[in-house]
C-alpha positions in Angstrom: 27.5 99.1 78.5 30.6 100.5 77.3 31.3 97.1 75.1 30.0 98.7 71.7 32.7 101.1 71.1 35.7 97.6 71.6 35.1 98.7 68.0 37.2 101.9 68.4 39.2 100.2 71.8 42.6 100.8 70.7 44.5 103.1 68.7 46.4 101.0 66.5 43.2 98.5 66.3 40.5 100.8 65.8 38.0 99.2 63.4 36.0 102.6 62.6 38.8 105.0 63.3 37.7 107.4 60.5 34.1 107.7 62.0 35.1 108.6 65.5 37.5 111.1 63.3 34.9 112.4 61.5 32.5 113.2 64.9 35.5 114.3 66.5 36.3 117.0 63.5 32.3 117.8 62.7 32.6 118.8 66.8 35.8 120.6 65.7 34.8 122.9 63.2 31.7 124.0 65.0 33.4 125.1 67.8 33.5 129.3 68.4 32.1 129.5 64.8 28.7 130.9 65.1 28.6 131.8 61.4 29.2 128.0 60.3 26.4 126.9 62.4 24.2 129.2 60.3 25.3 128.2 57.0 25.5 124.5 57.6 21.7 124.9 58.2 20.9 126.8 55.6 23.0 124.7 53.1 21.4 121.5 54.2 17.9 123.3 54.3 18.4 124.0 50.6 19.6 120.1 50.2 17.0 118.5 52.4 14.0 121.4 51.7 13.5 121.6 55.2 14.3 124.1 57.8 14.2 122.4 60.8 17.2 120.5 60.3 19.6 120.2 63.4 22.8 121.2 64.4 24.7 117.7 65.1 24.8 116.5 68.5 27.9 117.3 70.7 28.7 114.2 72.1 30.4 113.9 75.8 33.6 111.7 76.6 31.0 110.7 79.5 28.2 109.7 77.8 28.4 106.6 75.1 24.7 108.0 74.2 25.8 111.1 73.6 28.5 109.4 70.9 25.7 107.3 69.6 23.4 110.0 68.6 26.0 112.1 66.6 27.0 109.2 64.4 23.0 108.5 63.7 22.9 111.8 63.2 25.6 112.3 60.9 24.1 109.1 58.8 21.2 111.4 57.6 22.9 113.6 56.2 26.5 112.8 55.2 25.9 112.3 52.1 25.8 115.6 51.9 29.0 116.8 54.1 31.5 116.6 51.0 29.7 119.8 49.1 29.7 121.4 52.5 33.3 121.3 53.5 34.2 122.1 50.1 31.8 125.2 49.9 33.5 126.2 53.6 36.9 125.6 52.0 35.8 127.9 48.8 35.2 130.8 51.5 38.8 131.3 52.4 38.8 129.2 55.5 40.9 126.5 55.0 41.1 124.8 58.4 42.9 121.9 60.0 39.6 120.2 60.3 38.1 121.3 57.3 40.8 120.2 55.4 41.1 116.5 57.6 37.3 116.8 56.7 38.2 116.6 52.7 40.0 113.6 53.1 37.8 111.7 54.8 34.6 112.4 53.0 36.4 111.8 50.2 36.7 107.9 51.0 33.4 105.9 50.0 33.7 103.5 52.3 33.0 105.9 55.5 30.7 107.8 53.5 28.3 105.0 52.1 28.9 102.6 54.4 30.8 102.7 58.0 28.5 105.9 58.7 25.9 104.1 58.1 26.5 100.8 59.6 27.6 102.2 62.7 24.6 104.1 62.8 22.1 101.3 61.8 24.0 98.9 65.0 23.9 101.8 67.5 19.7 101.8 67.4 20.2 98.8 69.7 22.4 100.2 71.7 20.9 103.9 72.2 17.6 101.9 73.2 19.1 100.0 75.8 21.1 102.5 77.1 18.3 105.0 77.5 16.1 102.1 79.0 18.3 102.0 81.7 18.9 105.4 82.1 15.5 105.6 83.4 14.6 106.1 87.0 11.5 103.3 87.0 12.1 100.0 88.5 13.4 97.7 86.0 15.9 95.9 87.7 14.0 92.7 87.2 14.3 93.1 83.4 17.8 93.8 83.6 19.6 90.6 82.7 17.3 89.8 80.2 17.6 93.1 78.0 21.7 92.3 78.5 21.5 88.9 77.3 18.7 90.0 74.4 21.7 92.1 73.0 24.5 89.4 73.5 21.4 87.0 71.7 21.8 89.9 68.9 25.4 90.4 68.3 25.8 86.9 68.3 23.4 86.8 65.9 24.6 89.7 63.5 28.4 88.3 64.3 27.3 84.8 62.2 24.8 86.6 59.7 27.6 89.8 58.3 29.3 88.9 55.6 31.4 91.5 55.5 34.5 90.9 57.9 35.2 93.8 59.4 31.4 94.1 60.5 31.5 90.5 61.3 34.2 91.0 63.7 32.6 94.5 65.1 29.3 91.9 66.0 31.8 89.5 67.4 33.6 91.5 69.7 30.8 93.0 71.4 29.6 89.6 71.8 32.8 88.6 73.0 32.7 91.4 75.6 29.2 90.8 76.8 29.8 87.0 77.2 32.6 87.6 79.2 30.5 89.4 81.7 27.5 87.6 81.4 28.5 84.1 80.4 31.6 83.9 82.5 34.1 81.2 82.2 36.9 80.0 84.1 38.9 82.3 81.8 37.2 85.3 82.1 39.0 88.3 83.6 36.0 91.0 84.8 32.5 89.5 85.3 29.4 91.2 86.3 29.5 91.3 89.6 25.9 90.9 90.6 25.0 88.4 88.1 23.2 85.9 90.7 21.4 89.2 92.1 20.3 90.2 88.5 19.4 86.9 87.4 17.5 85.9 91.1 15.5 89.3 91.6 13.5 88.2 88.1 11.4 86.0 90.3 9.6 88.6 91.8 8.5 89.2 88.4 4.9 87.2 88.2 5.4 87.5 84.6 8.4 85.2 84.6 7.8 82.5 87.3 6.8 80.3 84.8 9.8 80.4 83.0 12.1 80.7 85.9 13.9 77.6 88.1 11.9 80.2 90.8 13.5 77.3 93.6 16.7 77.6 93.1 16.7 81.7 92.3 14.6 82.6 95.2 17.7 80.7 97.4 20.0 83.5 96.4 18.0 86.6 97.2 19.6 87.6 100.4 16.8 87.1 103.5 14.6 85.1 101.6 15.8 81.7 102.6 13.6 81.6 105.9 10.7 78.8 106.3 7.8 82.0 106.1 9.3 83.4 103.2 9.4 80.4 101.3 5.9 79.5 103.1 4.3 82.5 100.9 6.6 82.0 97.6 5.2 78.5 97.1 1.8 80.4 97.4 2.5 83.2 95.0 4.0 81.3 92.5 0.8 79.1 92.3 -1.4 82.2 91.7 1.3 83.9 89.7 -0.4 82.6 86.3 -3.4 84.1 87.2 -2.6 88.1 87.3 -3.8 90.1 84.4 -1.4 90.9 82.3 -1.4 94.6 82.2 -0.6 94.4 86.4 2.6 96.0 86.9 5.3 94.4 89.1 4.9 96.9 91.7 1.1 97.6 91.8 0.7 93.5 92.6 3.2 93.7 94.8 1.4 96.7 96.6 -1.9 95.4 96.2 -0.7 91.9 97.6 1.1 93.4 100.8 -1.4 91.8 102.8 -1.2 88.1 101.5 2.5 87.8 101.1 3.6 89.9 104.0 7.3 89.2 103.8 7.4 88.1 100.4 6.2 91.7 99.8 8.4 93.8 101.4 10.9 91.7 100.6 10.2 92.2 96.3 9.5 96.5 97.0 13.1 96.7 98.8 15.3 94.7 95.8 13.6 95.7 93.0 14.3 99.2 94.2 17.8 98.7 93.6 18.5 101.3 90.9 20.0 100.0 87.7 22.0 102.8 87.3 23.9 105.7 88.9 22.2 109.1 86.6 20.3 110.8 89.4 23.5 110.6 91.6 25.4 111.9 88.5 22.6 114.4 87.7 22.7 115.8 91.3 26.5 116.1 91.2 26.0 118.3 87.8 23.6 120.6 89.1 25.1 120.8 92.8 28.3 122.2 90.5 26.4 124.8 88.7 24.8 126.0 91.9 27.8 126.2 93.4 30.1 127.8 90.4 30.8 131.4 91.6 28.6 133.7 89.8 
């Protein structure tokens, strides 16, 4: 999911250099200064008239949410950031970043409008990226929330009329086709497209929109005459499950009918969409383990 920032891919190609400059030095200025914490809150509680206004984000080199966040957060309020920095310069304190700051709060176009955009696009993208953060099964919904954003970009790519948003839509287009939609051309594909796109059939709500024949050959194990035997079977009653069933509470609750079917379903759409918890585990093993 790291095709959204091919916006800011290369140094000399950088599309929205100046707002990844502008989280960078908002991170920058914060840093060891306890007493600019407290009057960038106070400052924007005057502006805003309310006191429970945040300190941005800090985003993570490891964590494209994390990026995300900061820049939607920034979009709230940056309209205010110019009186800031030049209150902070006022004091006495006139910092690198501060003064980097100036400059680039001084140019409309990142202040009216790149903050903004970037923030407005990255909704999509923080959504999705959260959704699969998540430790429920979803694998069988994978491929479809992929290809709903390439649907999207694709879309925004031929509605912007603006070029340098138009391009920002086509790229990540570009970059998701090339894993999703892969060509002869392409140089990296996703890997476990047929796996993604197959394990949707144990889905009840999508059989009827699924070639369920051809899929249900590419699920490893499943090609044997029983387990075919008791797919025909399921996917004629598959129309017939209330709608508020989960995937795995049918699956579950029809063990007994579809014996192999079923076990078959619970072991692949286990398959974790994601690698967080390992992550996670690795972050707190560290901390138990950092000497004291």
């Amino acid at each position: 999911m790291r095709t959204f920032l091919a916006w800011l891919a290369r140094p000399g190609e950088r599309t929205f250099n100046d707002v990844d400059h502008l989280v960078a030095l908002f991170k920058s200025i914060f840093t060891y200064c306890s007493a600019r914490k407290r009057r960038y809150k106070e400052f924007l509680a005057e502006k805003t008239g309310t006191d429970d206004v945040p300190l941005p984000p800090v985003p993570v080199v490891t964590s494209l949410n994390s990026w995300f966040k900061t820049v939607i957060h920034h979009a709230k309020y940056v309209v205010f950031y110019k009186d800031f920095v030049d209150e902070e310069l006022n004091i006495g304190d006139a910092t690198n970043g501060l003064t980097e700051l100036k400059e680039i709060l001084y140019d409309p176009a990142v202040v009216a409008e790149d903050v903004n955009f970037v923030a407005a696009s990255a909704l999509k993208l923080v959504e999705l990226l959260t959704w699969f953060e998540s430790s429920e099964i979803r694998i069988h919904q994978a491929y479809n929330r992929v290809t709903d954003l390439l649907a999207w970009a694709e879309y925004e790519a031929n509605s912007a009329t603006d070029d340098k948003y138009k391009k920002a839509f086509k790229d990540t287009a570009d970059k998701l086709s090339q894993y999703y939609r892969p060509t002869s051309r392409s140089r990296f594909t996703q890997p476990g497209m047929d796996f993604l796109k197959a394990v949707r059939v144990f889905d009840f709500k999508q059989v009827s929109l699924l070639p369920c024949d051809e899929l249900i050959k590419k699920i490893p194990s499943a090609d044997s005459r029983h387990v075919l035997t008791e797919f025909a079977t399921y996917k004629a009653m598959a129309g017939d499950v209330p709608s508020e069933t989960t995937v795995v509470s049918f699956r579950h609750a029809s063990s007994d009918k579809f014996l192999l079917l079923s076990r078959l379903a619970l072991w692949y759409l286990s398959v974790p969409t994601n690698s967080v918890d390992a992550e996670r585990s690795v972050s707190q093993y560290t901390t138990v383990s950092a000497p004291q």
